[in-house]
TIDREN-159481 format. One record per residue: residue number from 0; residue in one letter; x, y, z of N, C-alpha, C, O, CB in turn. Coordinates in pm, 1 decimal, always signed. Atoms other than C-alpha are relative to their C-alpha. Glycine has a CB too. Layout:
// TIDREN-159481
k, r, n.c1, n.c2, n.c3, ca.c1, ca.c2, ca.c3, c.c1, c.c2, c.c3, o.c1, o.c2, o.c3, cb.c1, cb.c2, cb.c3
NUM, a, X, Y, Z, X, Y, Z, X, Y, Z, X, Y, Z, X, Y, Z .
...
//
This chain:
// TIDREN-159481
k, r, n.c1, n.c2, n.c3, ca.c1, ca.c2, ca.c3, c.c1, c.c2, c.c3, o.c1, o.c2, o.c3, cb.c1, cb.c2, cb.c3
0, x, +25.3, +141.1, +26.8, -9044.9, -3297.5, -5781.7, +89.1, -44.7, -115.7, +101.3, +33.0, -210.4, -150.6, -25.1, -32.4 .
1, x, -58.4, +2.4, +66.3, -8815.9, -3495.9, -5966.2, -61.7, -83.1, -122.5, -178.0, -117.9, -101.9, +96.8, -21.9, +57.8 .
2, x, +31.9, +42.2, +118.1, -8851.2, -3662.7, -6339.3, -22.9, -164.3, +40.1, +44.6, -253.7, +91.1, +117.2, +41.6, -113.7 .
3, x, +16.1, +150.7, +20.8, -9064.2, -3956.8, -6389.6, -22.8, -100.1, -64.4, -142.5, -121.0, -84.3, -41.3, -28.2, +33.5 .
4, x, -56.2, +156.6, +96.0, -8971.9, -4273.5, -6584.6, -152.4, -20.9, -68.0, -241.5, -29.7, +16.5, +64.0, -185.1, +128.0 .
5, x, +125.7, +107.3, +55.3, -9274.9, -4407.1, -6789.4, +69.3, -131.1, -2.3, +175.4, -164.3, -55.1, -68.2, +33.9, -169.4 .
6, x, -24.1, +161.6, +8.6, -9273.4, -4770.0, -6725.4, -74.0, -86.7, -42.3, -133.7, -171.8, +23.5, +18.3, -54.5, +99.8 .
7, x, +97.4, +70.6, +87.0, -9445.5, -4901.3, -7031.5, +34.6, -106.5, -8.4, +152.2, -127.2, +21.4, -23.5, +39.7, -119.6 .
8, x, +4.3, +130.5, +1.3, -9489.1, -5239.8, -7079.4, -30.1, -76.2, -168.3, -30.9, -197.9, -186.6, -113.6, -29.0, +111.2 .
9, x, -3.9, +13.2, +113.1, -9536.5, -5232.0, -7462.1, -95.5, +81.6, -37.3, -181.8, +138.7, +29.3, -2.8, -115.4, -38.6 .
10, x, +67.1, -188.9, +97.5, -9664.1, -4960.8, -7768.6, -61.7, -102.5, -57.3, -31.7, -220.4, -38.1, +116.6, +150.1, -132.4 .
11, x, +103.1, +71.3, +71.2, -9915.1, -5095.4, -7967.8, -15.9, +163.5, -139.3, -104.5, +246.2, -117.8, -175.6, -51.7, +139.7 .
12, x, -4.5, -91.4, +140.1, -9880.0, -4831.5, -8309.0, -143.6, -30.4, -72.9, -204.4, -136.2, -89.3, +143.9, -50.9, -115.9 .
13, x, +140.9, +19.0, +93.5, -10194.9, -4743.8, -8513.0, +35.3, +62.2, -133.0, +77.0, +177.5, -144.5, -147.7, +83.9, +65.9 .
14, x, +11.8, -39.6, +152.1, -10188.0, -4713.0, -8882.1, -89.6, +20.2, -66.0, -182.0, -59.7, -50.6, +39.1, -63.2, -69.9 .
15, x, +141.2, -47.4, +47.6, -10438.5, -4540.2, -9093.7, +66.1, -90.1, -156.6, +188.1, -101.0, -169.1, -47.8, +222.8, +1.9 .
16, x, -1.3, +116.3, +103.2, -10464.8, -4803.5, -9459.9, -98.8, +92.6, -97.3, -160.6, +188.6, -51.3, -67.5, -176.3, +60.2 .
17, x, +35.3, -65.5, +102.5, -10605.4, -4680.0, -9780.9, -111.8, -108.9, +65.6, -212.5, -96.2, +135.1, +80.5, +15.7, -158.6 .
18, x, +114.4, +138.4, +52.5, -10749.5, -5055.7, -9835.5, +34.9, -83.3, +134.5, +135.1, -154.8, +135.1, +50.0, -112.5, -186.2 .
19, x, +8.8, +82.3, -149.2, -10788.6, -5213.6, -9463.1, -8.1, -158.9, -75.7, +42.0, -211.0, +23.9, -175.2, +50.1, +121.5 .
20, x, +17.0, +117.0, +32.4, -10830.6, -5582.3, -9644.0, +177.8, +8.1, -62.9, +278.4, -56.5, -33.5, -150.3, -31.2, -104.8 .
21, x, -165.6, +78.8, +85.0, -10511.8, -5548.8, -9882.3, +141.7, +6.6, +133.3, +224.7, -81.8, +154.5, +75.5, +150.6, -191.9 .
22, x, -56.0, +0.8, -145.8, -10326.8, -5411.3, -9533.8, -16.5, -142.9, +106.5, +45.9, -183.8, +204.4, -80.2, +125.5, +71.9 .
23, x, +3.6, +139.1, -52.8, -10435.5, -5728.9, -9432.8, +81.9, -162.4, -10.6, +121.1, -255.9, +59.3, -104.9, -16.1, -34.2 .
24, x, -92.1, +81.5, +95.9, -10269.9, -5927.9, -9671.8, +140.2, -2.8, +78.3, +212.1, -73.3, +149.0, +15.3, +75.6, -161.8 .
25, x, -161.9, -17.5, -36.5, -9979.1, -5785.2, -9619.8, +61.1, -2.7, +142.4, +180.9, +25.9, +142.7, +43.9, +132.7, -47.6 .
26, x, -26.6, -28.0, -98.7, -9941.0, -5785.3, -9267.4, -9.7, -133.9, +40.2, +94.4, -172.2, +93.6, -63.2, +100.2, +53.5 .
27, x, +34.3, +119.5, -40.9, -10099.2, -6148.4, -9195.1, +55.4, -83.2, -72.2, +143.1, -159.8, -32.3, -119.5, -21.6, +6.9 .
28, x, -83.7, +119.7, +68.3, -10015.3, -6345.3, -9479.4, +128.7, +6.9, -26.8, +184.7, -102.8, -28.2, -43.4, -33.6, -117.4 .
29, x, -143.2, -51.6, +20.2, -9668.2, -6181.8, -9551.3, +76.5, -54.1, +96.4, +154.7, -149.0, +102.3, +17.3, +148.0, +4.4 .
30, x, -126.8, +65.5, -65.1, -9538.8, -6151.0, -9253.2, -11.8, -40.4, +112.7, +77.2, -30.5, +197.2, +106.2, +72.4, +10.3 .
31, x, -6.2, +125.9, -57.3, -9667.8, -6374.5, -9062.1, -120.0, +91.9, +176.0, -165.1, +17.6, +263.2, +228.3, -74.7, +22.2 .
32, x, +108.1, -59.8, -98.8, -9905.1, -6156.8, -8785.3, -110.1, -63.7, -5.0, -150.2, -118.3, -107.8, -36.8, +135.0, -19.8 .
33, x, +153.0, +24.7, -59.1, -10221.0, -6245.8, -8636.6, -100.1, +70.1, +54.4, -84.0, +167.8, +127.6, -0.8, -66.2, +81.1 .
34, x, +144.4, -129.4, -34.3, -10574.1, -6094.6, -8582.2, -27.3, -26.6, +121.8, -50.9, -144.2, +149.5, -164.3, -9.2, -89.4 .
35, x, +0.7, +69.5, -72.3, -10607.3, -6061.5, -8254.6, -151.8, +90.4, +26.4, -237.2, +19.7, +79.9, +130.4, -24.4, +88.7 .
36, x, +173.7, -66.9, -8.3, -10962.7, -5808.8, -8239.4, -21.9, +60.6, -158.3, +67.5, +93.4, -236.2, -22.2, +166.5, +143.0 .
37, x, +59.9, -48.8, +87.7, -11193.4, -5695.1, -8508.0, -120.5, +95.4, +42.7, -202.0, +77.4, +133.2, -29.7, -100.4, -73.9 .
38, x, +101.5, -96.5, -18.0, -11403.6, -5384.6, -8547.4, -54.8, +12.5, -106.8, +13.5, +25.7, -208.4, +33.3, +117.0, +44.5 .
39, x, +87.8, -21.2, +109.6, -11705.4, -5352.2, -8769.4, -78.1, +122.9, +3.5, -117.8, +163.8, +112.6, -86.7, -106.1, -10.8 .
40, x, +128.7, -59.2, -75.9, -11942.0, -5098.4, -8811.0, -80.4, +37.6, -141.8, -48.1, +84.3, -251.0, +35.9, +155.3, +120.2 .
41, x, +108.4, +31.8, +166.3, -12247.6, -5136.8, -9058.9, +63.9, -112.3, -93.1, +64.2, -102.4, -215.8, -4.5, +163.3, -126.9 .
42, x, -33.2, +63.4, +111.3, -12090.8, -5431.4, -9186.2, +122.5, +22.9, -68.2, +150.1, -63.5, -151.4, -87.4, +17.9, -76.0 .
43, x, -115.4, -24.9, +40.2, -11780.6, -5300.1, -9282.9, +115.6, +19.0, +80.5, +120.7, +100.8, +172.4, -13.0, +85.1, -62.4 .
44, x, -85.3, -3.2, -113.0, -11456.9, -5377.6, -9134.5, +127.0, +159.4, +19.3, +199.7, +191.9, -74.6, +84.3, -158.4, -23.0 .
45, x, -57.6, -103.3, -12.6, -11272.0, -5049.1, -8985.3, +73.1, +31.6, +83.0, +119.6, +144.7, +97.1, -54.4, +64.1, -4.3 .
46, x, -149.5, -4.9, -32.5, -11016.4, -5158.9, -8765.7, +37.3, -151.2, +51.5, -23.8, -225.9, +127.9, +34.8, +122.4, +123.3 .
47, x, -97.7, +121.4, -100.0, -10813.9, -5440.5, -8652.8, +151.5, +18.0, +76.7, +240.3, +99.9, +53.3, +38.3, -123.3, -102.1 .
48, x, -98.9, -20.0, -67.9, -10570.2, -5518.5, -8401.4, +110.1, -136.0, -16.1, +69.5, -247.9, +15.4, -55.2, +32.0, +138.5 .
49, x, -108.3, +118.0, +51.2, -10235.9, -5756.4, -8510.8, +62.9, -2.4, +124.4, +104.3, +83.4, +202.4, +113.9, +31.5, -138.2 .
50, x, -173.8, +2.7, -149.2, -10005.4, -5946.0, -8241.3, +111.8, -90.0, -105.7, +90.7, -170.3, -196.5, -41.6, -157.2, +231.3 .
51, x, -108.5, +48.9, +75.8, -9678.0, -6037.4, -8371.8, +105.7, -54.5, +133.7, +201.3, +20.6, +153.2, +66.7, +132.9, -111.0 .
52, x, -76.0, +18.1, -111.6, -9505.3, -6223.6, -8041.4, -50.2, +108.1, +119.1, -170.2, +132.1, +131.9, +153.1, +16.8, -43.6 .
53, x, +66.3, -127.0, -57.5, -9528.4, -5930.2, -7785.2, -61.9, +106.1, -75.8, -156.4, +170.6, -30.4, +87.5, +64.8, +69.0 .
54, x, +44.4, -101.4, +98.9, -9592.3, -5705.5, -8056.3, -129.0, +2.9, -53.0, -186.2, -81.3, -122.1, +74.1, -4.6, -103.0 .
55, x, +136.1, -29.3, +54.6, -9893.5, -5570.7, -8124.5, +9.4, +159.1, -108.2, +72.2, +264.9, -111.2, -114.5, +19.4, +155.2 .
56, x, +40.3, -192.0, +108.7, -10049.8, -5303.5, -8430.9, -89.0, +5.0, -60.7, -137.6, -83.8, -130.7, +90.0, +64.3, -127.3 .
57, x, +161.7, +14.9, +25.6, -10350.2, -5166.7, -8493.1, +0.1, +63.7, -191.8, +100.6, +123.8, -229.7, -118.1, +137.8, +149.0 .
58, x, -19.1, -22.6, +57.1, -10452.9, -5103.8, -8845.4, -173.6, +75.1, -31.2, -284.3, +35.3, +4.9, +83.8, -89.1, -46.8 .
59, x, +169.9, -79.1, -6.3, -10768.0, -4867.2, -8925.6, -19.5, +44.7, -163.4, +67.8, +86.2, -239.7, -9.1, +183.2, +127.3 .
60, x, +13.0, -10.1, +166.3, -10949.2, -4836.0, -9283.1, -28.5, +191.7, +43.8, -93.5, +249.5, +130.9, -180.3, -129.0, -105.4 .
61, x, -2.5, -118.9, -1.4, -10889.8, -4482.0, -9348.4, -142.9, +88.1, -85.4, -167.9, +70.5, -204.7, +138.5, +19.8, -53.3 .
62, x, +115.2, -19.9, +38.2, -11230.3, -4277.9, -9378.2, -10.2, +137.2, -91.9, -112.6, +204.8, -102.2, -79.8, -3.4, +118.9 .
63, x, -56.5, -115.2, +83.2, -11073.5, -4001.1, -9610.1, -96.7, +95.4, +5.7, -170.1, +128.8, -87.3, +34.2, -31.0, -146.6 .
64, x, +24.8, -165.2, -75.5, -11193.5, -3686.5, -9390.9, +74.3, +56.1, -64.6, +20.1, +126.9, -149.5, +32.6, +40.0, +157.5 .
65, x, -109.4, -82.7, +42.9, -10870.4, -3546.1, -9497.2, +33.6, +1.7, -129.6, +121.9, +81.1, -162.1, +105.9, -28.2, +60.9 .
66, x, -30.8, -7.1, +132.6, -10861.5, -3615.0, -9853.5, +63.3, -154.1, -15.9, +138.3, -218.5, +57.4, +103.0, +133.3, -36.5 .
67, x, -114.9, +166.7, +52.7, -10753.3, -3969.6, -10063.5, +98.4, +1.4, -14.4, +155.8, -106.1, +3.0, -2.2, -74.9, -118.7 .
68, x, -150.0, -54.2, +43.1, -10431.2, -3807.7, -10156.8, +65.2, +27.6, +105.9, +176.3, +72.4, +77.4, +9.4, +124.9, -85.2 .
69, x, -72.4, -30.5, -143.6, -10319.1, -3758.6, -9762.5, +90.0, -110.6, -45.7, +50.7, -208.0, -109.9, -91.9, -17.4, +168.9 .
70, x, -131.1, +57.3, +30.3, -9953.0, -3901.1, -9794.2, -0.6, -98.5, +145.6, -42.8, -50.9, +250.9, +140.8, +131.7, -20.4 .
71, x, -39.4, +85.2, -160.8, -9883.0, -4169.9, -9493.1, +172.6, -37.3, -19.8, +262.3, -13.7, -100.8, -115.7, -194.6, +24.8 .
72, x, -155.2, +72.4, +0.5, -9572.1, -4343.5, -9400.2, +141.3, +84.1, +9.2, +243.1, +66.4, +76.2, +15.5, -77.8, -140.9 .
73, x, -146.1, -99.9, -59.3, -9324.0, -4058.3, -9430.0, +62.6, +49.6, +102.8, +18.2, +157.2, +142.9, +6.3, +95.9, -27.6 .
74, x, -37.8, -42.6, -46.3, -9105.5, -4024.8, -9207.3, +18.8, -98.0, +133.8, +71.1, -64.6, +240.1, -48.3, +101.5, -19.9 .
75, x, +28.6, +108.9, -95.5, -9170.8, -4358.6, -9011.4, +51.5, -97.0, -51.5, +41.2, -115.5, -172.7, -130.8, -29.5, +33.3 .
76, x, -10.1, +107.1, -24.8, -9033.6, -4657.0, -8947.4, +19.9, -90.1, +72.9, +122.2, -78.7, +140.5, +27.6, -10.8, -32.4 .
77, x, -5.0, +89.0, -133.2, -9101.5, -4976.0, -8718.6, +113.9, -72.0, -31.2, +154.4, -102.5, -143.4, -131.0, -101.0, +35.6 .
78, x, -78.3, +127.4, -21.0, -8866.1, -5197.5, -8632.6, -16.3, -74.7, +95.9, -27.6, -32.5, +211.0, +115.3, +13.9, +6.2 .
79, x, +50.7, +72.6, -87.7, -8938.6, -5524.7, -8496.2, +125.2, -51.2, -24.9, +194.4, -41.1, -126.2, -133.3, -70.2, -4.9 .
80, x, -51.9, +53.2, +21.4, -8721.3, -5735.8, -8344.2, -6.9, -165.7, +64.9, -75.5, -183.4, +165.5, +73.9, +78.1, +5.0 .
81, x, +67.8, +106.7, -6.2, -8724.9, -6121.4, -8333.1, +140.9, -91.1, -23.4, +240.3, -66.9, -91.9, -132.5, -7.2, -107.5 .
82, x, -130.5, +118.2, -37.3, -8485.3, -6438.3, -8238.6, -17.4, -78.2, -111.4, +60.8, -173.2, -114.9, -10.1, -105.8, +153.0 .
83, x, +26.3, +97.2, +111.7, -8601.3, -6606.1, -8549.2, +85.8, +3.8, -90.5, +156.9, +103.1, -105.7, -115.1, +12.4, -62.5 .
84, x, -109.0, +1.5, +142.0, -8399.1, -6692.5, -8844.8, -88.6, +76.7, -145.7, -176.4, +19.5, -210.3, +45.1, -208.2, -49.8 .
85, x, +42.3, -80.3, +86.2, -8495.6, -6442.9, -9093.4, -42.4, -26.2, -158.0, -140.0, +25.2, -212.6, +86.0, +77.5, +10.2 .
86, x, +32.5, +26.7, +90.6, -8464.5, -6598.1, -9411.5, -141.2, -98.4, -0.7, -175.0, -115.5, -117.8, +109.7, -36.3, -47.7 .
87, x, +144.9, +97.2, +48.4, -8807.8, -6836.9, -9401.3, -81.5, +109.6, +49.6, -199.5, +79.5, +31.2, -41.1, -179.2, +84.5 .
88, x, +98.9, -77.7, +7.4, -8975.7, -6524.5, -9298.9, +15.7, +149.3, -121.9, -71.6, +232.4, -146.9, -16.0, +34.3, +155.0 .
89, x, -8.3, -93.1, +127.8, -8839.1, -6288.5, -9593.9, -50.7, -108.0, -132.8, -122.7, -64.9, -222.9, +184.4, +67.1, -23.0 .
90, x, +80.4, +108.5, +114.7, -8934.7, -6610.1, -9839.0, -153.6, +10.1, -8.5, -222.6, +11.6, -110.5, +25.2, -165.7, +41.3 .
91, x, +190.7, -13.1, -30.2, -9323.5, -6579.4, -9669.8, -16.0, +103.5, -43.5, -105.2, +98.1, -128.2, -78.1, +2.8, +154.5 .
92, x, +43.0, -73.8, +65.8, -9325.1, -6261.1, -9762.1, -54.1, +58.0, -162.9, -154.7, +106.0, -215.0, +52.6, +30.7, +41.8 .
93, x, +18.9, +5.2, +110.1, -9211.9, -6262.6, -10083.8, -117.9, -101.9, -141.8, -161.7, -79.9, -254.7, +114.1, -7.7, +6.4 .
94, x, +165.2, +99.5, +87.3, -9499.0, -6575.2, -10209.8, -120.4, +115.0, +24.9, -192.7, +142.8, -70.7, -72.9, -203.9, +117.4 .
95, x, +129.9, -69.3, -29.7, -9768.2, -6330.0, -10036.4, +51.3, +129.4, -104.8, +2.9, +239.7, -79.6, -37.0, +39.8, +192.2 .
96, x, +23.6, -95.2, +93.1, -9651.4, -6115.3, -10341.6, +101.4, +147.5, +63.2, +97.3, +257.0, +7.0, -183.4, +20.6, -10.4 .
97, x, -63.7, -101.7, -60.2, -9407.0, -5892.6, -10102.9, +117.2, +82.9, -73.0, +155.9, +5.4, -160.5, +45.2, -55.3, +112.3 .
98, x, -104.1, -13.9, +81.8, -9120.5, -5694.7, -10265.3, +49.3, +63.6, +90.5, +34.8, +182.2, +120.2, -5.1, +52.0, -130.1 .
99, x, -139.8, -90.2, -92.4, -8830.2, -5674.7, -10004.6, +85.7, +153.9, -48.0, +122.4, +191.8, -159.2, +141.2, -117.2, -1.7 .
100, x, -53.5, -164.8, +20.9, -8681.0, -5299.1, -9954.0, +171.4, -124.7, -56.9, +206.6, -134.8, -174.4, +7.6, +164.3, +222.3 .
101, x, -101.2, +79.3, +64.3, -8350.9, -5561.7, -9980.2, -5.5, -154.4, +64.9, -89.3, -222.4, +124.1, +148.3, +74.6, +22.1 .
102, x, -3.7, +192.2, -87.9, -8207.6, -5924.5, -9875.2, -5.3, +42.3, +106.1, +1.9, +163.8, +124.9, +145.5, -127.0, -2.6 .
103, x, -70.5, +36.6, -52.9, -8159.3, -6025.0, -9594.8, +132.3, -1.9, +13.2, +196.6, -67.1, -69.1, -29.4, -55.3, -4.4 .
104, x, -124.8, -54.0, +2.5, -7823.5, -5891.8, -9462.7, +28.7, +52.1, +128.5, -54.7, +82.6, +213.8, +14.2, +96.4, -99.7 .
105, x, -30.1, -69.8, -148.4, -7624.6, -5760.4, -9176.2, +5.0, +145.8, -28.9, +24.4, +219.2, -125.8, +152.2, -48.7, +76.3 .
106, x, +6.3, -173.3, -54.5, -7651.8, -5432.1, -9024.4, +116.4, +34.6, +34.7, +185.6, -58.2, +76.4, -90.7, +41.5, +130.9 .
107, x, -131.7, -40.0, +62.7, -7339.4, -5219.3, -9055.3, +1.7, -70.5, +208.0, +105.5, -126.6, +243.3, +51.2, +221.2, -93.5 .
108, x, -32.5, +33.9, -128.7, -7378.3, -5314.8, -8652.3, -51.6, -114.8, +63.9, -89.8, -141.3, +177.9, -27.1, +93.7, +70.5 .
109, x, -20.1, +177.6, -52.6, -7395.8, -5690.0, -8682.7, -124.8, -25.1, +35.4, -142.4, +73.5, +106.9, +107.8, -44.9, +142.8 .
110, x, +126.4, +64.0, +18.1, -7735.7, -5830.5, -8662.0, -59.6, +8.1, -152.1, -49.9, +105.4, -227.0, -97.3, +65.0, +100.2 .
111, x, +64.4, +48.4, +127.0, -7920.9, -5990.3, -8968.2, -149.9, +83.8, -9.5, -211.9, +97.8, +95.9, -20.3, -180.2, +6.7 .
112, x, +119.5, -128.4, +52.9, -8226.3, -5743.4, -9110.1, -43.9, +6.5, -117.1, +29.3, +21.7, -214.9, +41.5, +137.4, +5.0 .
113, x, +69.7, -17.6, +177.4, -8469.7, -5730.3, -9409.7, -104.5, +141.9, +41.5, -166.0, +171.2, +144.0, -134.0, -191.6, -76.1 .
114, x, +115.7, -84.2, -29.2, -8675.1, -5440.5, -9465.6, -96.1, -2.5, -93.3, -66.1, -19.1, -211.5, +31.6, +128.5, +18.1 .
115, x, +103.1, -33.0, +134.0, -9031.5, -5390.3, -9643.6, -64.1, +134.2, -6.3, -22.7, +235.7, +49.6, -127.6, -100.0, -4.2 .
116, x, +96.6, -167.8, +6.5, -9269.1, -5096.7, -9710.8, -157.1, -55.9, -66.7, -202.5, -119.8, -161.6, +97.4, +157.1, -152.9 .
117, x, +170.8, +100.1, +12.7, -9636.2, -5185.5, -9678.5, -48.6, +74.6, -97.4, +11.2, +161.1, -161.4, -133.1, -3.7, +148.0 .
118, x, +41.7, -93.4, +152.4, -9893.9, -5070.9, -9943.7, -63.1, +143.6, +19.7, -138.3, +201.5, -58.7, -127.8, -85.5, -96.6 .
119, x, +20.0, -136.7, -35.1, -9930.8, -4746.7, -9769.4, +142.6, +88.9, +30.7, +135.7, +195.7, +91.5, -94.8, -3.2, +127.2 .
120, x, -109.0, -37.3, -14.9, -9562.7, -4670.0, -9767.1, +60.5, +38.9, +161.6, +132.4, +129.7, +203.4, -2.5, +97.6, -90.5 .
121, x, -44.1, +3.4, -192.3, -9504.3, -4713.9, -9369.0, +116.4, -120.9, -40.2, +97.6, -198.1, -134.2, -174.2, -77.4, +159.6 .
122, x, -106.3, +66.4, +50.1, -9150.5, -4905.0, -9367.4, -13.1, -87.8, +134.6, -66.4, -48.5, +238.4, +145.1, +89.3, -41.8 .
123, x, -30.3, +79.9, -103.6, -9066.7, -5215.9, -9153.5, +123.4, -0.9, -24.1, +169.2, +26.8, -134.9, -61.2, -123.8, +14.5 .
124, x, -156.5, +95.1, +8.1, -8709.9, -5347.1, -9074.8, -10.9, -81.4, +104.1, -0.6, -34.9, +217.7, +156.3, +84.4, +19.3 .
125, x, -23.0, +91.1, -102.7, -8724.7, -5679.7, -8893.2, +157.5, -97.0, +6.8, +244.0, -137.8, -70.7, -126.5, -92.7, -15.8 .
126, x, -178.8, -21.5, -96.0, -8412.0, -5756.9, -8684.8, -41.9, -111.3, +64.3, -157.4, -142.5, +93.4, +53.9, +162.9, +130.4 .
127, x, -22.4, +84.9, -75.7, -8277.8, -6041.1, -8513.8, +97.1, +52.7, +117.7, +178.7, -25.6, +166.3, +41.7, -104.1, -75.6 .
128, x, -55.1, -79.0, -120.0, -8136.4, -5756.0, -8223.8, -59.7, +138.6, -47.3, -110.2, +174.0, -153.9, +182.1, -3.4, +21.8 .
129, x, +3.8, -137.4, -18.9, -8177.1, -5420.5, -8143.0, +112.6, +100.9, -66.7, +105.8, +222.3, -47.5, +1.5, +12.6, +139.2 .
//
């Protein structure tokens, strides 16, 4: 039998968050995402799910089984990409208190790109191409 294709239709990424509210911040008011489900349980919120255009990402308050000191983010990074003009969404970030990895700038292979690093050290770079 020969090799077969996955023919996904989009990833939806889950991130484990120290502080599920300040992950909130930063993800909604920054850079510009939306809540699109909420999970509670006892009153306390312990996961949500963000859409960003097609893009979706889930974000989960981390219930430190593994220790508070478990390292995240290393070794990862998303990149989204988006037809938008980049600078009024690196400005949103920066009021919601953001501190760009750099400007706004081209990629040594021509498309415009800012990157951040959320407050769990998981990195974005959003792109106007692939």
């Amino acid at each position: 039998m020969g090799k077969v294709s996955l023919e996904g239709r989009g990833i939806a990424p889950g991130l484990t968050t120290n502080d599920l509210r300040h992950s909130l911040h930063f993800y909604v008011e920054g850079l510009g995402f939306s809540i699109l489900d909420k999970n509670e349980v006892d009153g306390q919120l312990r996961f949500v799910m963000l859409k960003a255009g097609d893009g979706e990402l889930g974000l989960g308050q981390d219930d430190f089984a593994k220790g508070k000191d478990r390292v995240k983010g290393v070794g990862l990074r998303l990149w989204i990409t988006t037809p938008q003009d980049l600078h009024p969404l690196a400005e949103q970030a920066k009021r919601a208190g953001i501190t760009l990895d750099g400007d706004v700038a081209a990629l040594p292979w021509g498309p415009l790109a800012f990157s951040v690093t959320d407050p769990d050290g998981f990195k974005l770079t959003i792109s106007n191409s692939r």
